[in-house]
TORGU-521452 format. One record per residue (C-alpha): residue in one letter; residue number from 0; x, y, z. Coordinates in Angstrom, 3 decimals. Each point is the difference from the previous one (the first is absolute). Example, Ala and Ser with C-alpha at 12.3 -4.5 7.8 and 13.67 -1.06 7.14 Angstrom:
% TORGU-521452
aa = A	i = 0	u = 12.300	v = -4.500	w = 7.800 $
aa = S	i = 1	u = 1.370	v = 3.440	w = -0.660 $
This chain:
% TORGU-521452
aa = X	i = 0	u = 191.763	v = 120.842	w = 132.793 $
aa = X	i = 1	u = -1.592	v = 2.580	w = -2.362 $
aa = X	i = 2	u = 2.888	v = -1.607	w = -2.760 $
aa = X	i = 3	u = -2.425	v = -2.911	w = 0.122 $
aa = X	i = 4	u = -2.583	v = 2.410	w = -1.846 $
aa = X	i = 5	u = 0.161	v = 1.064	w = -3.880 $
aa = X	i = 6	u = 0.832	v = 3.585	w = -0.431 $
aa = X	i = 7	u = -1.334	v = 2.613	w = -1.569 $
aa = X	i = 8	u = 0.701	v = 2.412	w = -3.041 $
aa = X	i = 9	u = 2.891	v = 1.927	w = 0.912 $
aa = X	i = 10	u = -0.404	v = 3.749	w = 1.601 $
aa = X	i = 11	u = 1.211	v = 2.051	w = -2.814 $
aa = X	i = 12	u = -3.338	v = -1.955	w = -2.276 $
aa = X	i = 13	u = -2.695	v = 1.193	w = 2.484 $
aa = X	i = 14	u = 2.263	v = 3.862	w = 0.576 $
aa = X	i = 15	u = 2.122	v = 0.686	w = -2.720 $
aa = X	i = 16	u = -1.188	v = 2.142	w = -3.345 $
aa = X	i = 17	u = 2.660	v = -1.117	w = -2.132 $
aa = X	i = 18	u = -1.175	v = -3.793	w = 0.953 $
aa = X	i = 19	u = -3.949	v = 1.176	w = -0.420 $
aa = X	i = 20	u = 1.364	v = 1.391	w = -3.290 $
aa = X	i = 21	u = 1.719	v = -3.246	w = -1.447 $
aa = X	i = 22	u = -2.943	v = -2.076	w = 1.579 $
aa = X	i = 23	u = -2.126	v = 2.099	w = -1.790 $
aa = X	i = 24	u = 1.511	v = -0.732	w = -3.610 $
aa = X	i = 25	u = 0.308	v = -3.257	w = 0.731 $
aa = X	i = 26	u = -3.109	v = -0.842	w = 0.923 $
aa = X	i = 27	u = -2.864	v = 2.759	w = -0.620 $
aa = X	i = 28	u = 1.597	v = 0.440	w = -3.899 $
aa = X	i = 29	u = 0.573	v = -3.429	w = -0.621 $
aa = X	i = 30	u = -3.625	v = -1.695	w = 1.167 $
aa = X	i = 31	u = -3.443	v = 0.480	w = -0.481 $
aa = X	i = 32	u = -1.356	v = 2.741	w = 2.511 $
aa = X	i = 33	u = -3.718	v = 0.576	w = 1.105 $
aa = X	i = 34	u = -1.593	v = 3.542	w = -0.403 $
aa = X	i = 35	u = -3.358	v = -0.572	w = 0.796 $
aa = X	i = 36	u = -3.528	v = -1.336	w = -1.330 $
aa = X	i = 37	u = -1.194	v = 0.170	w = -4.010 $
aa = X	i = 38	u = -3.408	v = 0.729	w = 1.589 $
aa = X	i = 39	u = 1.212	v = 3.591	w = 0.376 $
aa = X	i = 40	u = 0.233	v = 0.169	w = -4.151 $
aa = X	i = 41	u = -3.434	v = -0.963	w = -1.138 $
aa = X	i = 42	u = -1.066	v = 2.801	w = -2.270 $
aa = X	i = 43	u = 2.143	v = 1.129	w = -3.170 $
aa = X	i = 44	u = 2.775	v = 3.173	w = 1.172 $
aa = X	i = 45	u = 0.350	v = -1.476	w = 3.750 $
aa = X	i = 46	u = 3.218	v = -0.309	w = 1.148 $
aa = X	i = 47	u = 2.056	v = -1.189	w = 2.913 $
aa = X	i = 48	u = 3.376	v = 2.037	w = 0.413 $
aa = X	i = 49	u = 2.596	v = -0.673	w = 2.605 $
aa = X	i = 50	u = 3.915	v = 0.682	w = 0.432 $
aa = X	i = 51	u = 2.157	v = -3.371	w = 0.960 $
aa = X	i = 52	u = 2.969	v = 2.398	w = 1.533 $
aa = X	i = 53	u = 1.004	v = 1.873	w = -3.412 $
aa = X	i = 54	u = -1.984	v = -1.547	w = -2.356 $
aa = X	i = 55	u = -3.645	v = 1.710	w = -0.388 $
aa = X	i = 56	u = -2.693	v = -2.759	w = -1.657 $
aa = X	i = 57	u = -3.577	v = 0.496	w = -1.354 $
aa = X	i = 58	u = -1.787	v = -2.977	w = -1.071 $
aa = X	i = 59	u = -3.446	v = 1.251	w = -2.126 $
aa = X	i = 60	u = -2.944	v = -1.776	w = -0.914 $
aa = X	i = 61	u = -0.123	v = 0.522	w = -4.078 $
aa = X	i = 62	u = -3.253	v = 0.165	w = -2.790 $
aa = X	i = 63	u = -0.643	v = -3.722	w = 0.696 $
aa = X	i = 64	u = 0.070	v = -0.647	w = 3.425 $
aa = X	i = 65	u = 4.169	v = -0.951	w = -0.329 $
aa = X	i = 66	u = 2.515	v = 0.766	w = 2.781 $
aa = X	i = 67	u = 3.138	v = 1.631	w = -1.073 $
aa = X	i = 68	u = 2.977	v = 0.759	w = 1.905 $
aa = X	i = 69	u = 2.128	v = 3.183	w = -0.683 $
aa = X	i = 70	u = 2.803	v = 2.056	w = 1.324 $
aa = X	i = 71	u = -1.717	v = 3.311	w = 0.956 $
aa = X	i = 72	u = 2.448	v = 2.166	w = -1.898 $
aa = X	i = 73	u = -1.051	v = 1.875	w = -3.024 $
aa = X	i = 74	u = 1.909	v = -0.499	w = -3.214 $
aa = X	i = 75	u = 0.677	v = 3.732	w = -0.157 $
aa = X	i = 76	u = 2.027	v = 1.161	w = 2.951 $
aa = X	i = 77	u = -0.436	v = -2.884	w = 2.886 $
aa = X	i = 78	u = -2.874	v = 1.637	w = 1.177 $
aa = X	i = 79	u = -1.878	v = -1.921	w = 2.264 $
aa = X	i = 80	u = -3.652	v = -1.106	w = -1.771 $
aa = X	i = 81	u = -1.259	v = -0.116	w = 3.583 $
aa = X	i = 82	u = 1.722	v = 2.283	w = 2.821 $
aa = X	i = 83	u = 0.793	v = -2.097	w = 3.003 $
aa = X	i = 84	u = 1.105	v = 2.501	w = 3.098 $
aa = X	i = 85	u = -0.841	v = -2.491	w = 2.537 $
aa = X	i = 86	u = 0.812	v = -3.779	w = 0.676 $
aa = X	i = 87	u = -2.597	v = -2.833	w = -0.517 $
aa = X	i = 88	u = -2.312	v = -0.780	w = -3.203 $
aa = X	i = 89	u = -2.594	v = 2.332	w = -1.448 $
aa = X	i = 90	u = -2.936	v = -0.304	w = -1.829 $
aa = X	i = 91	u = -1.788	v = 1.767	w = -2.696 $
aa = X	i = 92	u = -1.600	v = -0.117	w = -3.659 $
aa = X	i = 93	u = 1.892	v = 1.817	w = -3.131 $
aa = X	i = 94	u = -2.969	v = 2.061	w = -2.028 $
aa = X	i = 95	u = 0.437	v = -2.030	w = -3.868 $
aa = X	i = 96	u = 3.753	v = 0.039	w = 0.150 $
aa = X	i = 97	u = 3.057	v = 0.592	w = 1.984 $
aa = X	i = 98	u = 1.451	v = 3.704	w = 0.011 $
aa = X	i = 99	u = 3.453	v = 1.097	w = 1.431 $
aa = X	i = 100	u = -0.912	v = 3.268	w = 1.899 $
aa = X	i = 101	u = 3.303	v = 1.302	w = -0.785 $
aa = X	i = 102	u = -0.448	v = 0.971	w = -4.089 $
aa = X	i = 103	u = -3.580	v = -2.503	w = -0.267 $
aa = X	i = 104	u = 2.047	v = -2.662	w = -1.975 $
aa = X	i = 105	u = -2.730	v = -2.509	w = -0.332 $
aa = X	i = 106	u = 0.041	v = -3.844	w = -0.333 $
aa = X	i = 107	u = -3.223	v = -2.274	w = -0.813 $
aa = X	i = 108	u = -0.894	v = -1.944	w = 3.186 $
aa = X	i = 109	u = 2.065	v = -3.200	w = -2.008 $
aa = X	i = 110	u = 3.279	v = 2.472	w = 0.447 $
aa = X	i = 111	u = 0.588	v = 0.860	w = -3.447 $
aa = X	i = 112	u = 0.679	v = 3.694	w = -0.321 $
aa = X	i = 113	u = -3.147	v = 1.784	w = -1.079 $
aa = X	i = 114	u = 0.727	v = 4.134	w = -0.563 $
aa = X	i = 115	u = 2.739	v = 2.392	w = 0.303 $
aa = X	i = 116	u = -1.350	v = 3.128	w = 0.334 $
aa = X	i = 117	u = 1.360	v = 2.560	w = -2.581 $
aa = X	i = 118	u = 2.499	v = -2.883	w = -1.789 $
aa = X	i = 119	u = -0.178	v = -1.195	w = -3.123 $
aa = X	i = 120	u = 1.752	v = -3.630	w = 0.920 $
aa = X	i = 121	u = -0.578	v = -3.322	w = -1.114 $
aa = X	i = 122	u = -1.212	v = -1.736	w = 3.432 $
aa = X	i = 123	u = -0.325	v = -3.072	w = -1.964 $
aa = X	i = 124	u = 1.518	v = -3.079	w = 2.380 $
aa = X	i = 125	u = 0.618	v = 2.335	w = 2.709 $
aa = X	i = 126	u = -1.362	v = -1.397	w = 3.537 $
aa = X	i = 127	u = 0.339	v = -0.058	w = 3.799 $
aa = X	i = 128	u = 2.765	v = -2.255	w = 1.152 $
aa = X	i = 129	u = -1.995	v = -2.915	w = 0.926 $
aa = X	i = 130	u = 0.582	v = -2.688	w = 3.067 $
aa = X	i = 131	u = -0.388	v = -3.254	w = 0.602 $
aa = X	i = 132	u = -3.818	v = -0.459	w = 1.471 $
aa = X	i = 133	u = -1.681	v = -3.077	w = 1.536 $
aa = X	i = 134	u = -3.415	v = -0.580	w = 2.034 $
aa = X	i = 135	u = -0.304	v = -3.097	w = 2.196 $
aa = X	i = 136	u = -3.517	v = -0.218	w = 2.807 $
aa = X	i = 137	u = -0.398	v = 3.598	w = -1.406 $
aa = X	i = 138	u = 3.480	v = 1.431	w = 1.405 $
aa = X	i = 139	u = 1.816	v = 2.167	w = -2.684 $
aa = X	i = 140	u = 3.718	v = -1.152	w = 0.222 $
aa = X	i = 141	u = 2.682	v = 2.318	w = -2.305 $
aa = X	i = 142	u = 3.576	v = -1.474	w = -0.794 $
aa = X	i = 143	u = 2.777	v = 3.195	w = -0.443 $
aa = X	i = 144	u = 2.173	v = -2.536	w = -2.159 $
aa = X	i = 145	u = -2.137	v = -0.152	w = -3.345 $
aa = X	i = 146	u = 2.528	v = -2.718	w = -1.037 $
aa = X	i = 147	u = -1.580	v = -2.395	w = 2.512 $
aa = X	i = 148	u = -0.759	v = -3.246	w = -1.058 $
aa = X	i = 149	u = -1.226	v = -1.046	w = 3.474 $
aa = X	i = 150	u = -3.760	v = -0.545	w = 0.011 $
aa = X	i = 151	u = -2.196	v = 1.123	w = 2.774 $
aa = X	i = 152	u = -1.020	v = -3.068	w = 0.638 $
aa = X	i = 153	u = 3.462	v = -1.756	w = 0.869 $
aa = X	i = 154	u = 0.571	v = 2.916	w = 2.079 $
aa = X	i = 155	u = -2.530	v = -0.595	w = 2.076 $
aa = X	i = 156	u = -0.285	v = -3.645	w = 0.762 $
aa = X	i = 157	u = -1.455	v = -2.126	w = 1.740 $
aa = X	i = 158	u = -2.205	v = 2.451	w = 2.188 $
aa = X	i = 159	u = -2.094	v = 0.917	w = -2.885 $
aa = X	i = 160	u = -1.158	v = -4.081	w = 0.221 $
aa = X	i = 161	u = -0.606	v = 0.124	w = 3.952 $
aa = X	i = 162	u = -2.078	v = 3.336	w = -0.971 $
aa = X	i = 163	u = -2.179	v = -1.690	w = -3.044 $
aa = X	i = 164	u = -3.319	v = -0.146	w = 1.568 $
aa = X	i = 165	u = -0.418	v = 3.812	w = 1.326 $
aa = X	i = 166	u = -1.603	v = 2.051	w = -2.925 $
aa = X	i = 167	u = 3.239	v = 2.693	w = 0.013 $
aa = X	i = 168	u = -0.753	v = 1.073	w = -3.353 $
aa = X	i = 169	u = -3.595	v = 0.895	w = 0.676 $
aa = X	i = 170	u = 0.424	v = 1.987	w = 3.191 $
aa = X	i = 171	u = -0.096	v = 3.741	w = 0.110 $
aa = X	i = 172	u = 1.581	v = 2.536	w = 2.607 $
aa = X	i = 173	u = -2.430	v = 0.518	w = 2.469 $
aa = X	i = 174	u = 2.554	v = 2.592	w = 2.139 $
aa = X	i = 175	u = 3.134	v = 0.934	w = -0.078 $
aa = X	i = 176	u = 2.880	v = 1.213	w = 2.369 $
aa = X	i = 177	u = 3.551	v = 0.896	w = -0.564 $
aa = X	i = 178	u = 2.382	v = 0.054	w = 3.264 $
aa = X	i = 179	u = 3.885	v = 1.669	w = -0.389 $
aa = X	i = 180	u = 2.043	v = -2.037	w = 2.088 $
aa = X	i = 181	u = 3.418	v = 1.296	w = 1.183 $
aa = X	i = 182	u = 1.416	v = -3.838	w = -0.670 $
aa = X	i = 183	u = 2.105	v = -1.891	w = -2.283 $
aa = X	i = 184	u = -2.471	v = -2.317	w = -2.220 $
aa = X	i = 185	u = 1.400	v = -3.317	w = 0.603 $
aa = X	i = 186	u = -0.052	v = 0.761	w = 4.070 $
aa = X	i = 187	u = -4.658	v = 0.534	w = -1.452 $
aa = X	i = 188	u = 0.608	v = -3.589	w = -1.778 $
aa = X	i = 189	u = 1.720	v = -2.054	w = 2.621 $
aa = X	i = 190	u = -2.525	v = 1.592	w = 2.422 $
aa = X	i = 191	u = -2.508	v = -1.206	w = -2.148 $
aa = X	i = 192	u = 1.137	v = -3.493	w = -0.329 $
aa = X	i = 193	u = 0.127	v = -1.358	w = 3.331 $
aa = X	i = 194	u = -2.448	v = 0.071	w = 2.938 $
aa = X	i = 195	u = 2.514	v = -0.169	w = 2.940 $
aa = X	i = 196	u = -1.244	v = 3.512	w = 0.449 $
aa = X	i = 197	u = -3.495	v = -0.478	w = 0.193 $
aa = X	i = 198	u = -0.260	v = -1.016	w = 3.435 $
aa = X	i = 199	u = 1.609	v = 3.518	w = 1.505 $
aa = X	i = 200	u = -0.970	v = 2.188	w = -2.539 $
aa = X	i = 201	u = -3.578	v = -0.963	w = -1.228 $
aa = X	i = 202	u = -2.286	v = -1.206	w = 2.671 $
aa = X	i = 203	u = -3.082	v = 1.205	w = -1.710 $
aa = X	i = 204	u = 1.442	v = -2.008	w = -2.851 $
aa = X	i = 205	u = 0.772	v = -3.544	w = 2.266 $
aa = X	i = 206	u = -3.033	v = 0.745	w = 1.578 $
aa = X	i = 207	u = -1.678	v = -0.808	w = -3.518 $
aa = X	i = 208	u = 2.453	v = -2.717	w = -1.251 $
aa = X	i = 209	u = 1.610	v = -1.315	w = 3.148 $
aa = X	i = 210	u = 2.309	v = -2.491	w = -2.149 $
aa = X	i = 211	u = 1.558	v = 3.329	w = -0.719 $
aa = X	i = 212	u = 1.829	v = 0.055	w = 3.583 $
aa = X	i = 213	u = -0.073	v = -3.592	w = 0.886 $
aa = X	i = 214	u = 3.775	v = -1.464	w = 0.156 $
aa = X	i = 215	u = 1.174	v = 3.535	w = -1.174 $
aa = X	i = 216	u = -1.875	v = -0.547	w = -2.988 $
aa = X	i = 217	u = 1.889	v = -3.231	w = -1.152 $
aa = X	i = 218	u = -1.940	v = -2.158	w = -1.406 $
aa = X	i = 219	u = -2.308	v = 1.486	w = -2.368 $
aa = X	i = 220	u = -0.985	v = -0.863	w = -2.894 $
aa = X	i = 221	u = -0.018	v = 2.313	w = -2.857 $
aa = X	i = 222	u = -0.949	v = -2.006	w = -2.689 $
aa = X	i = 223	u = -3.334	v = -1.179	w = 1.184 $
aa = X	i = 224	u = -0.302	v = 2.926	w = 1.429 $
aa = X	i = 225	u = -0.279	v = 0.749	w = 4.023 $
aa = X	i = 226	u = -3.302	v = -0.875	w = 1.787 $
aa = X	i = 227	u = -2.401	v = 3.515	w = 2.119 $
aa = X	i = 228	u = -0.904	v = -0.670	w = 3.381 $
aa = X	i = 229	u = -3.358	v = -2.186	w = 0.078 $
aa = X	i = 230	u = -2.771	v = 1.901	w = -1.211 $
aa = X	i = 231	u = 1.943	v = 2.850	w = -1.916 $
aa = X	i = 232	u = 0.788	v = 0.091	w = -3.355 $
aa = X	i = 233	u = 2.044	v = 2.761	w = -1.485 $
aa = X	i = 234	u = 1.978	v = 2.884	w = 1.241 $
aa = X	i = 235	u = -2.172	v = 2.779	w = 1.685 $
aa = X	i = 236	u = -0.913	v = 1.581	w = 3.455 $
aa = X	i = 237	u = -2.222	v = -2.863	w = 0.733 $
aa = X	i = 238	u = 1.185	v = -2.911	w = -2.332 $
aa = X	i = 239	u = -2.773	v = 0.264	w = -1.909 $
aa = X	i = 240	u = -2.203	v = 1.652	w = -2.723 $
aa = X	i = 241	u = -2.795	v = 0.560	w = -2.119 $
aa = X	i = 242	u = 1.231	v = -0.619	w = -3.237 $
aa = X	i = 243	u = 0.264	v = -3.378	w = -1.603 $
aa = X	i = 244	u = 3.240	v = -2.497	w = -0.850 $
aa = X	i = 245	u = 1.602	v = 0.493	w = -3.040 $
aa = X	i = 246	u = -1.613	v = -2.313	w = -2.880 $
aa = X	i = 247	u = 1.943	v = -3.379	w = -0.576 $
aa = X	i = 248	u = 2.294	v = 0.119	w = 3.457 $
aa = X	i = 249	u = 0.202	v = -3.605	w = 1.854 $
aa = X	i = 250	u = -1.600	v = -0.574	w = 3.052 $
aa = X	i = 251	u = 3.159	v = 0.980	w = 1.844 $
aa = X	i = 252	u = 0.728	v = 3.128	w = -1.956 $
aa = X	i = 253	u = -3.322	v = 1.120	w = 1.641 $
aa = X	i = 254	u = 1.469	v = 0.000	w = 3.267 $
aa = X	i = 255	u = 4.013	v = -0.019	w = -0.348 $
aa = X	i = 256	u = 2.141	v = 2.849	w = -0.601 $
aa = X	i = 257	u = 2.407	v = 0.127	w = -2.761 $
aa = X	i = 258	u = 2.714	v = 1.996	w = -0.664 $
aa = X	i = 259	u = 2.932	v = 0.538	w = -3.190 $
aa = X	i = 260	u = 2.555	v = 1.846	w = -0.497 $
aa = X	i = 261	u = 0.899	v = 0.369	w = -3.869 $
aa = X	i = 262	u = 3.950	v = 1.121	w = -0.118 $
aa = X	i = 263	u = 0.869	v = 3.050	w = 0.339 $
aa = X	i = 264	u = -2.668	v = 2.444	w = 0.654 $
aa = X	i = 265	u = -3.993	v = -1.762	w = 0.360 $
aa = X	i = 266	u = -1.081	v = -1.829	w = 3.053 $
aa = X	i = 267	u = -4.003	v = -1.326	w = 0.061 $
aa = X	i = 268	u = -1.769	v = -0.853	w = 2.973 $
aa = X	i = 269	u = -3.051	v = -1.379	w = -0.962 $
aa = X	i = 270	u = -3.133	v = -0.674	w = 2.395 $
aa = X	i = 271	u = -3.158	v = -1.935	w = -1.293 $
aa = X	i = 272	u = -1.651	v = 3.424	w = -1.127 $
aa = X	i = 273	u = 2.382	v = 2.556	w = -0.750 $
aa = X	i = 274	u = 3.785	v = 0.140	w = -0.870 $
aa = X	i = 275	u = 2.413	v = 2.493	w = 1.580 $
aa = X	i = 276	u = 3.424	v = 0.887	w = -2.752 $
aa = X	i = 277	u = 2.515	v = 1.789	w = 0.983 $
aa = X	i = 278	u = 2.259	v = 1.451	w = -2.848 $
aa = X	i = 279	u = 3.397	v = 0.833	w = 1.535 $
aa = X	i = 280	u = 1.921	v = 3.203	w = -1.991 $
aa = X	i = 281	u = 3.463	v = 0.007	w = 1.775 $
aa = X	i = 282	u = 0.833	v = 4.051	w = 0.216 $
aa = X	i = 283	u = 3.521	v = -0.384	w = 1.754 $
aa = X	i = 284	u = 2.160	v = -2.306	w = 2.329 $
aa = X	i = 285	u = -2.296	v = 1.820	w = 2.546 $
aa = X	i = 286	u = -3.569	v = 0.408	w = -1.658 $
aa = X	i = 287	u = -2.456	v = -1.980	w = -1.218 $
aa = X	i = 288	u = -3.218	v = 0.751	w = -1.937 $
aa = X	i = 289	u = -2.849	v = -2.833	w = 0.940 $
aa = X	i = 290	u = -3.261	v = 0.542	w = -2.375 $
aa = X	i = 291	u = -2.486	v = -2.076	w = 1.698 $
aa = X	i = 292	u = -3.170	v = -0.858	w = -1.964 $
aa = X	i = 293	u = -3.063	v = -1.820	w = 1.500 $
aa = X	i = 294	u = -1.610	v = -2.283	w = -2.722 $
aa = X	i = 295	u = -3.001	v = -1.121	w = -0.288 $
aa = X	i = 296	u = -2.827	v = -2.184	w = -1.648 $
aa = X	i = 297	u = -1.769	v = 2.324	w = -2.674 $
aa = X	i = 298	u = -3.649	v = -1.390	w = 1.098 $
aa = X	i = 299	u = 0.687	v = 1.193	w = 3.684 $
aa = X	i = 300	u = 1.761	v = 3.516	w = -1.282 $
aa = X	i = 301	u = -3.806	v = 0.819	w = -1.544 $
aa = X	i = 302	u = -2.047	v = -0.980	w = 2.466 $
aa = X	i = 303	u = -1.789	v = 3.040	w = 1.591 $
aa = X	i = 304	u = 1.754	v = -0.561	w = 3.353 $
aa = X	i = 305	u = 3.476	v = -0.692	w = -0.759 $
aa = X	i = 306	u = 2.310	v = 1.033	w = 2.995 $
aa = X	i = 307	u = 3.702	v = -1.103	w = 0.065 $
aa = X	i = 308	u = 0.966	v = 1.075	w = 3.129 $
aa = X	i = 309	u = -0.630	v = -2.225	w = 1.888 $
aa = X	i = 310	u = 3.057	v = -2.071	w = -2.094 $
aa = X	i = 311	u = 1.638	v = 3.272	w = -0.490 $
aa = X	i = 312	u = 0.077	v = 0.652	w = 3.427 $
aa = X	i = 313	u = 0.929	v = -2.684	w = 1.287 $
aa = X	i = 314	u = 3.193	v = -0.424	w = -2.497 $
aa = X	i = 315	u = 1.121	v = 3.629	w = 0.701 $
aa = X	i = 316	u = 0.063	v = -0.927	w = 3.642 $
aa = X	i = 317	u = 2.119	v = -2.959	w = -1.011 $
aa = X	i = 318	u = 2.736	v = 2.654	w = -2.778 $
aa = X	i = 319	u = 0.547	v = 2.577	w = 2.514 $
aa = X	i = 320	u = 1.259	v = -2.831	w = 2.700 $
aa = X	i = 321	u = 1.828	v = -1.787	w = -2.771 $
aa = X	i = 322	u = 1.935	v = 3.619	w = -1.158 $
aa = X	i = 323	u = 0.576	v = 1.636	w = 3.264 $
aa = X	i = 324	u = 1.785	v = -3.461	w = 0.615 $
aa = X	i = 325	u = 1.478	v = -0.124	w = -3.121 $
aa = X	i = 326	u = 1.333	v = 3.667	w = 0.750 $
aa = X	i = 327	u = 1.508	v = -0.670	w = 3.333 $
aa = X	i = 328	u = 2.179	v = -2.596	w = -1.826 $
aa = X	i = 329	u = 0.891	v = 2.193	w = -2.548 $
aa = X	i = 330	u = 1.922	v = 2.696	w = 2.532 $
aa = X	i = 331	u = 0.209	v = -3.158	w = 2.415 $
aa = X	i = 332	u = 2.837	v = -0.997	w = -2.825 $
aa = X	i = 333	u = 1.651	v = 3.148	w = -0.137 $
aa = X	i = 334	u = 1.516	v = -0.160	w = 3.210 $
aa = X	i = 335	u = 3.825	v = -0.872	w = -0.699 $
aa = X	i = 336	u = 0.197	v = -3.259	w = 1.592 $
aa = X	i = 337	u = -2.381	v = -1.753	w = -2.436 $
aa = X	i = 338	u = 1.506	v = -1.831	w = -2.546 $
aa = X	i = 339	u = -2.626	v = -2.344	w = -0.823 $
aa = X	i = 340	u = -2.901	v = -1.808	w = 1.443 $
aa = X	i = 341	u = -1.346	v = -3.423	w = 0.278 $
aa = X	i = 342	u = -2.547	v = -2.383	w = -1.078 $
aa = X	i = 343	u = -1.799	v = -2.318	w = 2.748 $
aa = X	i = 344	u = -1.398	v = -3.273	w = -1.110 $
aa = X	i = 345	u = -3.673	v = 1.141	w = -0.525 $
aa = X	i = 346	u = 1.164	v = 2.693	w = -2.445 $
aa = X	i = 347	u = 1.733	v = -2.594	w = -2.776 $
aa = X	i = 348	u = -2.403	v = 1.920	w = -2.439 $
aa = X	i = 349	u = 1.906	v = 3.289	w = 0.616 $
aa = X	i = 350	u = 3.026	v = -1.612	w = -1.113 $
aa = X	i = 351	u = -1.143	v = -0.368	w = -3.354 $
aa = X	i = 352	u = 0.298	v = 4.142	w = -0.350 $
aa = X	i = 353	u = 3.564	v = -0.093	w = 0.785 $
aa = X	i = 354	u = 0.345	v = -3.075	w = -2.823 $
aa = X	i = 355	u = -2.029	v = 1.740	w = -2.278 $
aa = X	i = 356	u = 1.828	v = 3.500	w = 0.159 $
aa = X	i = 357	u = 3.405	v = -1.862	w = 0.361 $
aa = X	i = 358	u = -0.420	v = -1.496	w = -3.160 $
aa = X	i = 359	u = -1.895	v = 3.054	w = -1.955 $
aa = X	i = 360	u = 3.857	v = 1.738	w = 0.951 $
aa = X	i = 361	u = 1.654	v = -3.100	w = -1.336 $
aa = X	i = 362	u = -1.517	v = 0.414	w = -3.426 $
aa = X	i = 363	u = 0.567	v = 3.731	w = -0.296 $
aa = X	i = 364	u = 2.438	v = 1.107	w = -2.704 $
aa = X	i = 365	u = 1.227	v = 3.677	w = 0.406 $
């Protein structure tokens, strides 16, 4: 009998705005959240701006070479500092100092409040409202409760130790794509950790790893990581490429795949050469942002030759089947005699979403 099985999240968590709402403070204001890579900030004035649903971010790279988090809102009138019409991050550099194109209000790239054009007023202590900012395997993480006391550290655990030997903090983006997926972000996450799927919906992918489909994917092991078909080792067309192992991986790291996913919005795949992040920006019960980013080794990104696709390729292949199924749940669920779903055995992982968000709504004080 399906009672035997655990269920899942309830409907209205996967449908319902007002639920996608409290989810939202309870978890996306109250925990560290990935924006991207601080490789994107290397020169003095560039930024990284984003919105999390209302709130609009910009995290600049100051004088020195320091990262600092603001609220892109100018002191003045609210103005945004950097006008975002359109989901997803952006990119760009700030020319000596950050000016409001409403009135040009302008703040040192530190935040404190450099000019008002035609006032006489002492801007003396006067800054950007600042935010919480923390960098772990060069991912930028921002906290919207500046009276956190929660390092990034403890919220990430134990993955960060399974994860020591790949040179995160080194890597650069070698390619980037961004999907918009019409599905909920936790139907993306439990998706992403369990491999009962695999077998129907990625036999390029089982091809490569066949563990991946064996037993409905039941027995793998995550932790030391999940072995390529003989003679293949990492995830492209062929199972193979030019470019060399990461320095300082183990012997099985050269030929397993690894994957994490860091609570609530990063999950890493990482192959022996290059690293594949996805950085999930929930839009609505309905939408979800994905910012994929392709990482790799610095020494293979300036080689003459350098060509990603054959990784990049390959991994798109793998997204599109991954959100088209991910979509068909999504208006699967919407039909009126769904009330919840289940969990079989070989998707335990998955369960720890629904523990994880279950408790995140526990904590929340309105």
């Amino acid at each position: 009998m399906l009672d035997s099985l655990e269920k899942t999240l309830p409907r209205d968590s996967y449908l319902d705005d007002a639920t996608f709402q409290k989810e939202w403070r309870a978890i996306f204001e109250q925990s560290w959240v990935c924006i991207g890579r601080a490789s994107a900030l290397s020169e003095p004035g560039d930024y990284l701006a984003l919105r999390l649903q209302n709130q609009s971010i910009v995290v600049v790279c100051g004088e020195q070479g320091d990262l600092s988090a603001f609220y892109n809102v100018c002191r003045h009138r609210g103005t945004e500092l950097v006008p975002l019409t359109q989901p997803g991050p952006i990119t760009g550099r700030f020319n000596r100092s950050i000016v409001c194109p409403y009135h040009a209000w302008s703040y040192h790239l530190d935040g404190r409040l450099r000019g008002t054009p035609h006032l006489s007023v002492d801007t003396t202590g006067v800054t950007l409202h600042t935010l919480p900012l923390a960098e772990w395997g060069g991912f930028l993480f921002i906290h919207l409760d500046d009276a956190t006391d929660t390092p990034l550290s403890a919220a990430l655990g134990e993955g960060v130790d399974r994860l020591a030997r790949y040179p995160l903090a080194d890597l650069m983006v070698g390619d980037v794509i961004t999907y918009d997926v019409a599905a909920n972000w936790k139907v993306i996450l439990e998706n992403y950790n369990e491999c009962y799927h695999c077998g129907p919906i990625h036999p390029e992918l089982c091809e490569l790893v066949p563990a991946f489909k064996q037993g409905g994917g039941s027995e793998l092991n995550w932790d030391d990581g999940v072995p390529h078909r003989t003679g293949a080792t990492t995830f492209t067309v062929s199972g193979n490429t030019t470019r060399s192992p990461f320095p300082g991986l183990s012997e099985s790291e050269k030929t397993h795949h690894k994957g994490e996913l860091f609570y609530p919005n990063l999950m890493l795949s990482l192959s022996m050469d290059h690293v594949a992040a996805f950085t999930l920006l929930p839009q609505s019960a309905s939408r979800t942002l994905i910012h994929c980013e392709f990482l790799f080794h610095p020494d293979e990104l300036s080689t003459p030759h350098f060509d990603s696709t054959d990784a990049v390729g390959f991994w798109d292949k793998v997204n599109h089947q991954d959100w088209a199924i991910c979509e068909s749940v999504q208006r699967g669920m919407q039909n009126k005699v769904f009330q919840h779903g289940y969990y079989a055995p070989m998707e335990d992982e998955s369960l720890d979403i629904r523990n994880y968000v279950n408790r995140k709504l526990s904590e929340l004080v309105e």
